[in-house]
N, C-alpha and C positions, 0 to 999 in steps of 0.2 A: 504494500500500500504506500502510496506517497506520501509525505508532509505536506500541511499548507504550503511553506515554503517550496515545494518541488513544483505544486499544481501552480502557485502564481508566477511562478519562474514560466511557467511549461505554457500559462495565459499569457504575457507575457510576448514569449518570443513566436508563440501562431500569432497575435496580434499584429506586432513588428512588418513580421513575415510578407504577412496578408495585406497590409495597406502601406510600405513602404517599399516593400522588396519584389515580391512576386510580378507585379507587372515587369520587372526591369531582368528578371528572367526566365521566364516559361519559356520566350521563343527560343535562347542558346544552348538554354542548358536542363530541358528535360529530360529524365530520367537520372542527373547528377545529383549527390549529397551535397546540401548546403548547410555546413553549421556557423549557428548564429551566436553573439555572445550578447545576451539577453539584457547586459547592463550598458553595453556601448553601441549597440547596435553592427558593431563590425561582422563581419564574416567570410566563409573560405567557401569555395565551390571544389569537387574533384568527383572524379565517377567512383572512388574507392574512399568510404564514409571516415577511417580512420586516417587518411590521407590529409584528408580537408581540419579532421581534428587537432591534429599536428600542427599543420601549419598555422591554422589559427593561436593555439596555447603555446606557440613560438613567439607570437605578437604579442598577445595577452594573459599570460599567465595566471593570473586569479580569475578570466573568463568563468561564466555561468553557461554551458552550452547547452541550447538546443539543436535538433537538427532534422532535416525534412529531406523526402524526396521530391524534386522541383518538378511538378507535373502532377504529382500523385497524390492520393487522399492519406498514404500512408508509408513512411520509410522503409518499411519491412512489410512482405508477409510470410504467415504463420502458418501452418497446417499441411496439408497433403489434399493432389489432385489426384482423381481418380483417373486414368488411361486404361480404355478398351485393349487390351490383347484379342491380338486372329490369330487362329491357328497354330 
């Protein structure tokens, strides 16, 4: 379960995301990791999630991160697909 703290961190930087960020990159960089540092508004883009994390806590080190897939409703997903086998 999260903290207050994680959930308004977590409000926060979808907010950020949504109304400062997102138009300025859906069109380049969808399906890349974008993590955001929820108190400076800075952030890193890379197609590889821990990538982008890096560089960013290179910049900012007490950063608060979040981070989203640019395009997607969700950075991950979880579970299993089913696939028809023939024969």
């Amino acid at each position: 379960m999260m903290t207050k703290a994680e959930v308004r961190s977590a409000e926060r930087g979808q907010a950020l995301y949504d109304t400062q960020i997102r138009a300025q990159v859906e069109g380049e960089h969808r399906g890349k990791f974008l993590i955001l540092d929820v108190n400076t508004g800075d952030y890193e883009i890379d197609a590889e999630d821990l990538t982008a994390c890096h560089r960013l806590l290179e910049r900012r080190p007490d950063a608060v991160l979040f981070g989203v897939r640019v395009g997607h409703r969700a950075a991950y997903r979880l579970g299993i697909r089913s696939v028809s086998l023939k024969g």
